[in-house]
Structures are given as C-alpha cells and as structure tokens.
C-alpha positions in Angstrom: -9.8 18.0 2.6 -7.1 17.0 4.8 -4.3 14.6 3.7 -1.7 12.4 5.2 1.6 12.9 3.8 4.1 9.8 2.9 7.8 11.1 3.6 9.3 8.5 2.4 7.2 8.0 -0.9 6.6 11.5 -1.1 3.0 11.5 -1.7 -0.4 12.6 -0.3 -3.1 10.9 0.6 -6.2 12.2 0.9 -8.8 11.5 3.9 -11.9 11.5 1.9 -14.5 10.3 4.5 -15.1 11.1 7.7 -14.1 8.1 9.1 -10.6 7.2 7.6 -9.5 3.6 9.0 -6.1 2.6 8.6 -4.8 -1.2 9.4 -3.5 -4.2 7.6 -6.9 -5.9 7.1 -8.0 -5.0 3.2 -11.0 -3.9 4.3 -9.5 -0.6 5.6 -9.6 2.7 3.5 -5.3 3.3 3.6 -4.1 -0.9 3.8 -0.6 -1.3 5.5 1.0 -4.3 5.0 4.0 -3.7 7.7 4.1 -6.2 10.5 3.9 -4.2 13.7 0.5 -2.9 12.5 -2.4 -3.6 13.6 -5.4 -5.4 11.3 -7.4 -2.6 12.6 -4.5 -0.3 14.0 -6.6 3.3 13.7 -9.1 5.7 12.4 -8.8 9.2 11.6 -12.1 10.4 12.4 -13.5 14.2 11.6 -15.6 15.4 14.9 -18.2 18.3 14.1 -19.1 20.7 15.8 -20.8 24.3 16.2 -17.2 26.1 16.6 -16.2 24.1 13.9 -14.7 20.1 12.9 -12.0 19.2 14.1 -9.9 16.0 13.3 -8.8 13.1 16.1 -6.9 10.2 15.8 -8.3 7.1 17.5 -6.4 4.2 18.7 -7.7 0.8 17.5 -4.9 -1.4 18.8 -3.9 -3.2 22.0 -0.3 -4.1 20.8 1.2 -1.9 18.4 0.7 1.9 19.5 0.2 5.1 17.5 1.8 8.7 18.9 1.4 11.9 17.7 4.5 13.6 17.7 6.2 10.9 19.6 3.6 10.7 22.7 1.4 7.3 22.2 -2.6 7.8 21.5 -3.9 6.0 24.6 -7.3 6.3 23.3 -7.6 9.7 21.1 -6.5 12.4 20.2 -6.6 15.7 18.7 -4.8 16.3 14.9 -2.8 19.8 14.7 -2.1 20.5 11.0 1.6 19.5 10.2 1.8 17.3 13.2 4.0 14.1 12.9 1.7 10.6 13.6 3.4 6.7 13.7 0.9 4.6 13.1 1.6 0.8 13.6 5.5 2.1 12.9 4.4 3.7 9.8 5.3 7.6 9.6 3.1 10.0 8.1 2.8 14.1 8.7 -1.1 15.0 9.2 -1.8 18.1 6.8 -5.1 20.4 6.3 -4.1 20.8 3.0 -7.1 22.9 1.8 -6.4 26.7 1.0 -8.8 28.6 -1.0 -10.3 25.4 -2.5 -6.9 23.7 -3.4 -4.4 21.3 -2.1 -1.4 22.8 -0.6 1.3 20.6 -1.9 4.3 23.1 -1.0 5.1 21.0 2.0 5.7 17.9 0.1 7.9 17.2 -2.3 6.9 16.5 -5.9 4.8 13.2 -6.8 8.1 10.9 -7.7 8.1 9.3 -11.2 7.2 6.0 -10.3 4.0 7.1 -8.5 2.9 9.1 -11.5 3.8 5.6 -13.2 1.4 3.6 -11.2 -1.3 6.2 -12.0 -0.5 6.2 -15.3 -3.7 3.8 -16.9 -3.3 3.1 -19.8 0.9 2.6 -20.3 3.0 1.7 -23.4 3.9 -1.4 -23.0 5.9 -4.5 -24.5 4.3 -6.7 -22.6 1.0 -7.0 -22.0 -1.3 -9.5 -20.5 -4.1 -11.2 -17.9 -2.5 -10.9 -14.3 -4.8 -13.9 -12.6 -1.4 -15.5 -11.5 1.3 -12.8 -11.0 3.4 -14.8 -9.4 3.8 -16.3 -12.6 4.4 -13.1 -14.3 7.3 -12.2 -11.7 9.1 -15.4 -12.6 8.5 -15.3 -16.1 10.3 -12.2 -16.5 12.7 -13.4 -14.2 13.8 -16.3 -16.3 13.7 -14.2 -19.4 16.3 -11.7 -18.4 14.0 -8.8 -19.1 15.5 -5.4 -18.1 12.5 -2.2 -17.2 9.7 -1.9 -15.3 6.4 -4.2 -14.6 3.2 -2.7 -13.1 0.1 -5.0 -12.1 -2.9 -2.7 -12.9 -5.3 -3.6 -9.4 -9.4 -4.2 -9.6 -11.6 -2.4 -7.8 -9.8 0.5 -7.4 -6.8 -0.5 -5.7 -3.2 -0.1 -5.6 -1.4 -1.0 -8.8 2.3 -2.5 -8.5 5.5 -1.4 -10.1 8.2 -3.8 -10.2 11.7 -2.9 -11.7 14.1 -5.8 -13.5 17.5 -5.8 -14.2 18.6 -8.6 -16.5 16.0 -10.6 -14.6 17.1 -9.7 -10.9 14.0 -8.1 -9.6 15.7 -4.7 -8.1 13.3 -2.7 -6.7 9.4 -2.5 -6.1 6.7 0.0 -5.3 2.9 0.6 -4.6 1.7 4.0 -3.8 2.2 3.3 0.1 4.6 0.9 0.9 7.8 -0.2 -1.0 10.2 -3.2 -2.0 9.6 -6.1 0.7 6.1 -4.9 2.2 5.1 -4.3 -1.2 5.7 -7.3 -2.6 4.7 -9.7 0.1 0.9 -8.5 -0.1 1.0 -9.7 -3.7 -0.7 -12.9 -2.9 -3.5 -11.1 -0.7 -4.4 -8.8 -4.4 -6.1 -9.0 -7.0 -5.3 -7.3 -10.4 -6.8 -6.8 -13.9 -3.3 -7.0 -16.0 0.0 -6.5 -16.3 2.0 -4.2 -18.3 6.1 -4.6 -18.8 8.2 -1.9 -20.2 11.5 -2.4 -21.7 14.2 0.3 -20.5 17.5 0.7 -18.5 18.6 -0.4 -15.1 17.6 2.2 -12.5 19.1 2.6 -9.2 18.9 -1.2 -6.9 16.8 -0.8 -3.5 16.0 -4.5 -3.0 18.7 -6.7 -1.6 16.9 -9.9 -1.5 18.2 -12.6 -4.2 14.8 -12.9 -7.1 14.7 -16.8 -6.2 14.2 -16.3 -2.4 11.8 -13.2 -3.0 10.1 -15.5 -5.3 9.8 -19.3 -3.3 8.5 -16.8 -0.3 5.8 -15.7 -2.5 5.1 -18.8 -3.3 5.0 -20.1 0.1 2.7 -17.1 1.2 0.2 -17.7 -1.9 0.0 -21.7 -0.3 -1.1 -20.3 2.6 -3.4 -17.9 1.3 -5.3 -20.7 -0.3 -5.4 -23.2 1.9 -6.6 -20.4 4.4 -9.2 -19.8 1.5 -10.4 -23.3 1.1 -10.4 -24.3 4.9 -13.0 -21.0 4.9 -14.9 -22.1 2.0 -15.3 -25.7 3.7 -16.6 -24.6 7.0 -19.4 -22.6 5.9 -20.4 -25.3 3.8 -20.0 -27.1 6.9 -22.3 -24.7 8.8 -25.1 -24.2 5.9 -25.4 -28.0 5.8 -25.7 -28.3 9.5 
C-alpha cells in the first residue's frame, strides 16, 4: 500500500483505493482545508498493467497547480517512490511503503503525541460531553480558564480535533492533516460525536491569534454555513413543489 507522507505533521497516510482524490470539498478521500486548493484539486490514481501498476498523479484543477518535485502536473503524471508532490500548496513525499507485507516507516519520523492523541478513542477525561455545538464548547472553556487539551471525537469516521488551552487562551490546535488556523476554521463544515477535555500543563504556543478573534470568526463562518444550508434546503423545496 502506498502512502503519502505529512512532513510537517509527521504522519502517513495511507492510499487505500485506487482512486485517492484529494481536494477541499468533504466528499474527497484526504480533505484539505487550505485556501489555494482546489474543491477537487487531484487524484492519485493506481494504473494496472501486465508489466505491473504503477501510480500517477492527475491534475484536477484549473487554478491552483500541483508539481512533482517542483515541475507542475499539466495533466498527469507518473509517481516515483520518495518523490516530493505540492498539491494545492500542501507538501507531501509519495512513498511505496510496502516491504515484505509491512509499512516502511523508517523514512518518517515517529507518529507525534498529539496524533496518537487524536487516535486515542476512548480518552480519560475531565470533561466530557455531546459536541452538537462546538463552538460552544471552545468558548466555554475559554471563559472558564481551563488549562489541557480538548479533542472533538468526529462521526463517520472522520478526523477528530485536538485543541490545547492555556488558562483559557486557546494555544494551539491539530487534526491529523492540517494544523492551528486551517484546522480550526473547518470546524463549522464537521460534524462530531463528543468532546473530551483533559486537565494538564501548558505546552509549547503555536497559535498567535487572540481566543476572541479565533472565536467571533468561527462564529461568523458557522452563520454562513447555515444560511448556505437553509437557502439549499429552500430551493429544492422550491423545485419539488414546482
């Protein structure tokens, strides 16, 4: 199985089908939630043969390009193991990671903590609770002055959330593919099953923004997504009744 390596997270993700598509729309197998790509920026897609498969990368985009090793993908192009792909902006290393029916992890680092926290299901906790509004949850803990780490457990198989607190100043946040900003900002797109906080000490501060701007942008964004939602909802009423 061939993976596509995170070097900035550190992780591996693994292509499982034979046509991997990768985009910001959620209906794409690896979701990116960066600006400059594409709601259907690529696909990774596995091309058999009699000499045997090989692995190509196709370009879904008009605006935002892909390379491989720095040279844009007009249409497609071949995947060499270890070769160095931008997708939409987004940097990953292509890797057939199989050998002798195991992953070959030695070319990436180890999986960081906070990844292994995310996949951690179930967590202690000392908090616990339903995540239907999690924006509420954010500022809860916010105004409470709650120092540790939340994590929004996702439905359907998703990405789950990890969010770290100091004293109430939201520090730092994480999914298993994107981080801090990005990750937050595709909260109000998500849907998750619960939330779980964990009391401990202050780690190291990545996020910048101020909690009450991070939070009245969230806001703003989950306004948009429902009003989007019900203008939807009201034209295909429109059109059934028609």
């Amino acid at each position: 199985m061939p993976y596509l390596a995170d070097p900035v997270n550190k992780t591996l993700i693994p292509i499982e089908n034979d046509r991997f598509r990768v985009g910001r729309d959620h209906g794409n197998d690896l979701v990116l939630t960066r600006r400059t790509v594409s709601r259907n920026q690529a696909a990774i897609v596995r091309r058999r043969a009699v000499d045997g498969d090989r692995w190509v990368l196709v370009n879904l985009s008009q605006t935002n390009p892909c390379t491989i090793e720095d040279e844009i993908v007009v249409d497609e192009r071949a995947l060499i193991d270890g070769c160095a792909l931008s997708l939409g902006g987004c940097a990953y290393q292509f890797l057939i990671a199989v050998r002798e029916g195991k992953a070959d992890t030695s070319r990436i680092e180890n999986t960081p903590d906070y990844v292994r926290a995310l996949r951690a299901e179930p967590m202690p906790a000392d908090l616990v609770g339903n995540a239907n509004d999690p924006l509420g949850v954010l500022g809860m803990l916010a105004s409470s002055g709650r120092t540790g780490r939340l994590a929004f457990l996702a439905k359907d198989g998703g990405s789950n959330l990890a969010v770290w607190y100091d004293r109430g100043t939201i520090i730092a946040a994480r999914t298993e593919t994107t981080r801090d900003l990005e990750a937050l900002f595709d909260l109000p797109m998500r849907a998750f099953s619960e939330f779980r906080f964990v009391d401990g000490p202050a780690r190291a501060r990545t996020l910048n923004e101020p909690t009450s701007a991070v939070l009245l942008d969230l806001a703003r964004r989950s306004d948009e997504v429902q009003r989007r939602d019900r203008r939807t909802v009201s034209f295909d009423r429109g059109r059934s009744e028609g």
